[in-house]
Short mmCIF file of the C-alpha atoms (twelve columns), coordinates in Angstrom:
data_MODEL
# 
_entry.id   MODEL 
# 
loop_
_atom_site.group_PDB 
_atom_site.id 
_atom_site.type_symbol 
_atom_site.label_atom_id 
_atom_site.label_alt_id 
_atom_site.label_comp_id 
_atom_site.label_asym_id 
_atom_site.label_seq_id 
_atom_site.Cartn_x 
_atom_site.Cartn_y 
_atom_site.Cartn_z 
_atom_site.pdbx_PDB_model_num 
ATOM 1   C CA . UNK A 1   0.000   0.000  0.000   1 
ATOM 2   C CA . UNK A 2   2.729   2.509  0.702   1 
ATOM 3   C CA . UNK A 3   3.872   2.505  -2.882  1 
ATOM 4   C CA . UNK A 4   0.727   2.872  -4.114  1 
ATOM 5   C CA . UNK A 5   0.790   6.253  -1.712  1 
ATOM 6   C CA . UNK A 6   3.934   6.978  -2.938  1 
ATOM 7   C CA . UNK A 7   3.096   7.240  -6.693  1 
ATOM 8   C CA . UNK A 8   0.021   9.113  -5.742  1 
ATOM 9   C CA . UNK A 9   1.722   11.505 -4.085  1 
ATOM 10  C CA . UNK A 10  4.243   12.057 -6.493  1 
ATOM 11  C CA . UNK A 11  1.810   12.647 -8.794  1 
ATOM 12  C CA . UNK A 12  0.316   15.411 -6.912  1 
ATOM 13  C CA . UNK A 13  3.452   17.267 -6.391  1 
ATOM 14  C CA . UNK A 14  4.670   16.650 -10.082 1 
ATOM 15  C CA . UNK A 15  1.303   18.914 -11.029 1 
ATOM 16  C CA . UNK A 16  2.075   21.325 -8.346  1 
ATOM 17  C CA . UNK A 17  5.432   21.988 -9.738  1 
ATOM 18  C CA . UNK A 18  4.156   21.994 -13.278 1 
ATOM 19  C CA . UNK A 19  1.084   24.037 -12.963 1 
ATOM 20  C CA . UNK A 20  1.153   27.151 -14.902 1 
ATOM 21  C CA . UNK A 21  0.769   30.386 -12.509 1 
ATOM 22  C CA . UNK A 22  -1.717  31.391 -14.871 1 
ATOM 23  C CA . UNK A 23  -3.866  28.120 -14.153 1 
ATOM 24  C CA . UNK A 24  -2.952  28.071 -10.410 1 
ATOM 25  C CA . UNK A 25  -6.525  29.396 -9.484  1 
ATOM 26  C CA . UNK A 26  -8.148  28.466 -12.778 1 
ATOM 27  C CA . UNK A 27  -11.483 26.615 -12.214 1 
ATOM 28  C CA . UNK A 28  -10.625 21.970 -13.183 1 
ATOM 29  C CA . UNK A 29  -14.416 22.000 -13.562 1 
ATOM 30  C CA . UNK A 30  -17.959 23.686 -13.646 1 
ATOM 31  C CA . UNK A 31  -19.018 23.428 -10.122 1 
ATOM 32  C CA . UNK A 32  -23.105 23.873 -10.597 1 
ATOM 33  C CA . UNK A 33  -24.848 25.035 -7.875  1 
ATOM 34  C CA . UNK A 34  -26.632 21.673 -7.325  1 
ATOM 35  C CA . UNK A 35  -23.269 20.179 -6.112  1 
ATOM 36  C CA . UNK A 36  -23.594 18.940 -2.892  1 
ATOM 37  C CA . UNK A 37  -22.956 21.595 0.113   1 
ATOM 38  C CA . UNK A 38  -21.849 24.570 -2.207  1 
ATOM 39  C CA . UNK A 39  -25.642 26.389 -2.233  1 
ATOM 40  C CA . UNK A 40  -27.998 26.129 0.340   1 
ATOM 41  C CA . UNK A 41  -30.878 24.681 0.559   1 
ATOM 42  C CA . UNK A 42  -33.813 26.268 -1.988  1 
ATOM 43  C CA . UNK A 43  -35.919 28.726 -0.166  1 
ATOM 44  C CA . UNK A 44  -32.138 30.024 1.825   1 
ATOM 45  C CA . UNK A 45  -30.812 33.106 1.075   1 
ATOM 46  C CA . UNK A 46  -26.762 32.514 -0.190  1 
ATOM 47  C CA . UNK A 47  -24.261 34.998 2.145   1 
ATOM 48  C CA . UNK A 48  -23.346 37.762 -0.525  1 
ATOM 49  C CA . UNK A 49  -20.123 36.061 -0.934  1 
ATOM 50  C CA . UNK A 50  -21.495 32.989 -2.426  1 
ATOM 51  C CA . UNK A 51  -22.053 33.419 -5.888  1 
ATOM 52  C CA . UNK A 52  -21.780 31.813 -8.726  1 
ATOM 53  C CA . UNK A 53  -18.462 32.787 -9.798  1 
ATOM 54  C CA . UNK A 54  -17.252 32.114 -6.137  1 
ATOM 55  C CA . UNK A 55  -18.277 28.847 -5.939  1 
ATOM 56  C CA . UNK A 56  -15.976 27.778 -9.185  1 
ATOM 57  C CA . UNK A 57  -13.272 28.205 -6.228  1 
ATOM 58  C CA . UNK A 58  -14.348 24.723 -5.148  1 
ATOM 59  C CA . UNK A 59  -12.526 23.043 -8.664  1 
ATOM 60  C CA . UNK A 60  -9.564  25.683 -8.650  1 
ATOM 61  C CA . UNK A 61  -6.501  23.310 -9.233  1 
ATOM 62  C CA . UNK A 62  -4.594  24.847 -5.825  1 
ATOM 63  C CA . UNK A 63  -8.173  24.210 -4.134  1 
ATOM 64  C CA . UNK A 64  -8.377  20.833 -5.563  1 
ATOM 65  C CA . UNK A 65  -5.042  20.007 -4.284  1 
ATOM 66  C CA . UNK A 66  -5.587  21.670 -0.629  1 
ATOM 67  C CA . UNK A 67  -8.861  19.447 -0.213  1 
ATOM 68  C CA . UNK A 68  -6.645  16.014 -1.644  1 
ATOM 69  C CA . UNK A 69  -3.484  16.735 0.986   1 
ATOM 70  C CA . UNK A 70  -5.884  18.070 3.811   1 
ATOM 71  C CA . UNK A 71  -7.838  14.771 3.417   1 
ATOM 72  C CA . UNK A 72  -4.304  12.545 3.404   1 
ATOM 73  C CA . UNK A 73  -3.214  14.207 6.527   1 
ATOM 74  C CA . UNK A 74  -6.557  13.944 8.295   1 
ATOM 75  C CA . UNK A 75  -7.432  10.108 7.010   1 
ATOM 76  C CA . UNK A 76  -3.840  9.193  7.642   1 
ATOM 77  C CA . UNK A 77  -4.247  10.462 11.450  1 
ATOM 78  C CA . UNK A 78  -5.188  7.130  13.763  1 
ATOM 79  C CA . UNK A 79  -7.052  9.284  16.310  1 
ATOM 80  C CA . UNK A 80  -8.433  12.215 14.938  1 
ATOM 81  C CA . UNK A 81  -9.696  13.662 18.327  1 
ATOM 82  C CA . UNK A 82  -6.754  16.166 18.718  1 
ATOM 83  C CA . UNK A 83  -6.314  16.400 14.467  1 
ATOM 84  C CA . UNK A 84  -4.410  19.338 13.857  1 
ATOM 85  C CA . UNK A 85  -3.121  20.811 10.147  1 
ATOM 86  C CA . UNK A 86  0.278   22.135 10.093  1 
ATOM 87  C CA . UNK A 87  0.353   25.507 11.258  1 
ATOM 88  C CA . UNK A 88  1.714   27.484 7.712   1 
ATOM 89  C CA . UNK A 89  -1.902  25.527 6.019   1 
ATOM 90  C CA . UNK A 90  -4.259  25.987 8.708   1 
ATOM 91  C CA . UNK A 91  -7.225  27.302 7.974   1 
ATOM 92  C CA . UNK A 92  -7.962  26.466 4.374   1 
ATOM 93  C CA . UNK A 93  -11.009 25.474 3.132   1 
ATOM 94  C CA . UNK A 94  -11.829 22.272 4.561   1 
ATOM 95  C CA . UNK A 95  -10.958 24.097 8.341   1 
ATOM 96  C CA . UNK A 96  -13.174 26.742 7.431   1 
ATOM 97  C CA . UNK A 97  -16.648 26.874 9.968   1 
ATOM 98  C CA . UNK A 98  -19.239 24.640 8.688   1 
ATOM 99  C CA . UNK A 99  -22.175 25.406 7.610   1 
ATOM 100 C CA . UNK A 100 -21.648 29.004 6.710   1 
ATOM 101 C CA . UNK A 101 -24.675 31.271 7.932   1 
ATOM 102 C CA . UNK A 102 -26.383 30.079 4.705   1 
ATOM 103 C CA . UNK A 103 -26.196 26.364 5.835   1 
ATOM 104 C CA . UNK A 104 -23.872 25.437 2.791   1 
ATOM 105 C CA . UNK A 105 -19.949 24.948 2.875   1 
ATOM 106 C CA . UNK A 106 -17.710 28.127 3.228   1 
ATOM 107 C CA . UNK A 107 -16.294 29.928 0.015   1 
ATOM 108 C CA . UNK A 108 -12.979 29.685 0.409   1 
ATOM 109 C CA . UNK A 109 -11.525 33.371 1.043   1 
ATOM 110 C CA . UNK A 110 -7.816  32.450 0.235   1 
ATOM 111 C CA . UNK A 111 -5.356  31.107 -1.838  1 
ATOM 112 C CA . UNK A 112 -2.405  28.959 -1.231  1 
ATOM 113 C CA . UNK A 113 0.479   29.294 -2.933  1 
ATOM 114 C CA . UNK A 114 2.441   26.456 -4.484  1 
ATOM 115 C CA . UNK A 115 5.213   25.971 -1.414  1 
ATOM 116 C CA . UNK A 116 2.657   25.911 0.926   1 
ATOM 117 C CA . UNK A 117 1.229   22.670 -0.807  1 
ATOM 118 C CA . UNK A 118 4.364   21.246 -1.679  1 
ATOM 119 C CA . UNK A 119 5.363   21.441 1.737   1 
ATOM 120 C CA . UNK A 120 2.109   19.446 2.913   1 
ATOM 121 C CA . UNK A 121 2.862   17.255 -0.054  1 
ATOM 122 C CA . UNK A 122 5.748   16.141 2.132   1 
ATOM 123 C CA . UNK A 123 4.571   16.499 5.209   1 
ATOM 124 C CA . UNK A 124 1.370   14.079 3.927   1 
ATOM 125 C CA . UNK A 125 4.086   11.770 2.579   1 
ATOM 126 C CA . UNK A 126 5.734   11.551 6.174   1 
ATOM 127 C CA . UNK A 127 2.947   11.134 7.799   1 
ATOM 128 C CA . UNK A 128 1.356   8.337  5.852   1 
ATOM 129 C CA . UNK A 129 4.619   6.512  5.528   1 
ATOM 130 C CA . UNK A 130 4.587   6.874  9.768   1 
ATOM 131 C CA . UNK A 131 1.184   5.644  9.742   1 
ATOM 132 C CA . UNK A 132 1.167   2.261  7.686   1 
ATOM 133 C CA . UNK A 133 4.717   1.030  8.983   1 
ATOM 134 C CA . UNK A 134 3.408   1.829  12.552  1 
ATOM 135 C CA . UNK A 135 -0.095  1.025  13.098  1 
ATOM 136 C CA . UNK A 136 -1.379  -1.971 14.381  1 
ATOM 137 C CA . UNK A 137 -4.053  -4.888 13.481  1 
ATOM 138 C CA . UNK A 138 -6.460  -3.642 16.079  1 
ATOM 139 C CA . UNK A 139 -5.957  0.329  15.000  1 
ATOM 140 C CA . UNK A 140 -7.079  -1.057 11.357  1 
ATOM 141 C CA . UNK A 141 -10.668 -2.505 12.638  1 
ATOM 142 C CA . UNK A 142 -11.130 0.317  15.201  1 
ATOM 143 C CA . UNK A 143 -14.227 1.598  13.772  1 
ATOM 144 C CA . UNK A 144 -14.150 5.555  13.115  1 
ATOM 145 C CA . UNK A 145 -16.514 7.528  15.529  1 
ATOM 146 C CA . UNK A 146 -19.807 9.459  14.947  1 
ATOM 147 C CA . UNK A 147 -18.515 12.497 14.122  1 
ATOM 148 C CA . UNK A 148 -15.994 11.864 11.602  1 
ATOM 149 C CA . UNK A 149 -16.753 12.076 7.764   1 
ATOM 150 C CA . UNK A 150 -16.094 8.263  7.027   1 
ATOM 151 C CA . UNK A 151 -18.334 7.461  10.307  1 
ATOM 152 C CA . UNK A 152 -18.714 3.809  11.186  1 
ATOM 153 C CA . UNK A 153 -15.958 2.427  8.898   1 
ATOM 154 C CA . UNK A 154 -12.378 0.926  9.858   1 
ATOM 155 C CA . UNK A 155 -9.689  2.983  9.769   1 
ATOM 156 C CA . UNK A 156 -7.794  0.219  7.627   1 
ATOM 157 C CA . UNK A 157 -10.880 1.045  5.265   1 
ATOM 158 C CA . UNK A 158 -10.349 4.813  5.349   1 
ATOM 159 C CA . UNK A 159 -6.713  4.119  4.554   1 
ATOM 160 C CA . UNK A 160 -8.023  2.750  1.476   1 
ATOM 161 C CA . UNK A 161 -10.633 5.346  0.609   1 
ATOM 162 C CA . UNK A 162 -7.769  7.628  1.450   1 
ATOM 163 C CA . UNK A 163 -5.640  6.348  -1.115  1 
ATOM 164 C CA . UNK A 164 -8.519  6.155  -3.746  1 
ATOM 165 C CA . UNK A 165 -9.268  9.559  -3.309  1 
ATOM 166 C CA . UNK A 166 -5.903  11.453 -3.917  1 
ATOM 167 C CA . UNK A 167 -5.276  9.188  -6.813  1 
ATOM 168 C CA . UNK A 168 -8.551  10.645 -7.956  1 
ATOM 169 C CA . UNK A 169 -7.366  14.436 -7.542  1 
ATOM 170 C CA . UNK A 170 -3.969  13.474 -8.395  1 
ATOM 171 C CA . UNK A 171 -4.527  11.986 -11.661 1 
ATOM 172 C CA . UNK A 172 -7.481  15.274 -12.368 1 
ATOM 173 C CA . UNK A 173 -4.915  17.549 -11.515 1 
ATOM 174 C CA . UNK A 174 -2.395  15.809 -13.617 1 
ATOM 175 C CA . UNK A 175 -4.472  16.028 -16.826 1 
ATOM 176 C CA . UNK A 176 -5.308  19.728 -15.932 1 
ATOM 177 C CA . UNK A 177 -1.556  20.935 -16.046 1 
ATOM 178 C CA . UNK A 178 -0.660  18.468 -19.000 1 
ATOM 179 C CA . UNK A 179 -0.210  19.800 -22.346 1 
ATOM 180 C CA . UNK A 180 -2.696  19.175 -24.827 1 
# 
């Protein structure tokens, strides 16, 4: 499994290095407002700053790859009571308060630059490594608790979800920086 993280991983940073600046905060994707969390609910007033230019945010490639390393670090963390993000990323968007007044996910209201990710590239690559040579048989069937977003399932199954998902990002992202 750790190579399998490994390539992943490289794969994200490769992109970060080789996005163009100009497509840094370029939209991957349409994101409508029928995507789940990004408008509220019908009959809800959106905050002003949700709009439908703001919410293309969402599928920004640095966004994108934010949301894929945030998730490594926090699905790679056996006890997630105490999770903490390093303190040069905290705060991005999946740390911002949820719901917004609105009821729907917070617009993101900054952008990281591409050191920031590549140093939680690294520090997502440490920390998984740490994780899978270190945890133990009864860690892996602990079931996750209530309040976490993979409730109810083994960590050794978020592990694996984990991995699924920033191959996902990573190979999007990958095809979004790639020459035509």
């Amino acid at each position: 499994m750790i190579s399998e993280y490994e390539a992943a991983i490289d794969q994200i940073e490769r992109a970060l290095r080789d996005c163009p600046d100009e497509k840094w905060e370029s939209s991957m994707w349409p994101v409508p407002r029928t995507d789940p969390w990004v408008w509220p609910k019908e009959g809800v007033e959106p905050v002003p700053e949700r709009t439908d230019e703001s919410i293309q945010r969402f599928s920004a490639f640095w966004c994108v790859a934010y949301h894929a390393l945030w998730f490594l670090d926090f699905y790679g963390t056996v006890n997630t009571s105490n999770f903490e993000s390093p303190d040069y990323i905290r705060g991005g968007p999946e740390e911002l308060p949820f719901p917004a007044a609105d009821g729907a996910v917070s617009v993101p209201n900054k952008t990281w630059d591409r050191d920031a990710l590549i140093r939680y590239a690294a520090h997502g690559r440490d920390k998984i490594r740490q994780t899978i040579d270190s945890v133990t048989e009864a860690e892996l069937a602990r079931t996750t608790p209530s309040d976490h977003p993979r409730a109810g399932e083994t960590f050794g199954e978020v592990l694996n979800v984990n991995l699924a998902h920033i191959q996902e990002h990573g190979g999007q992202m990958a095809a979004f920086v790639s020459p035509d």
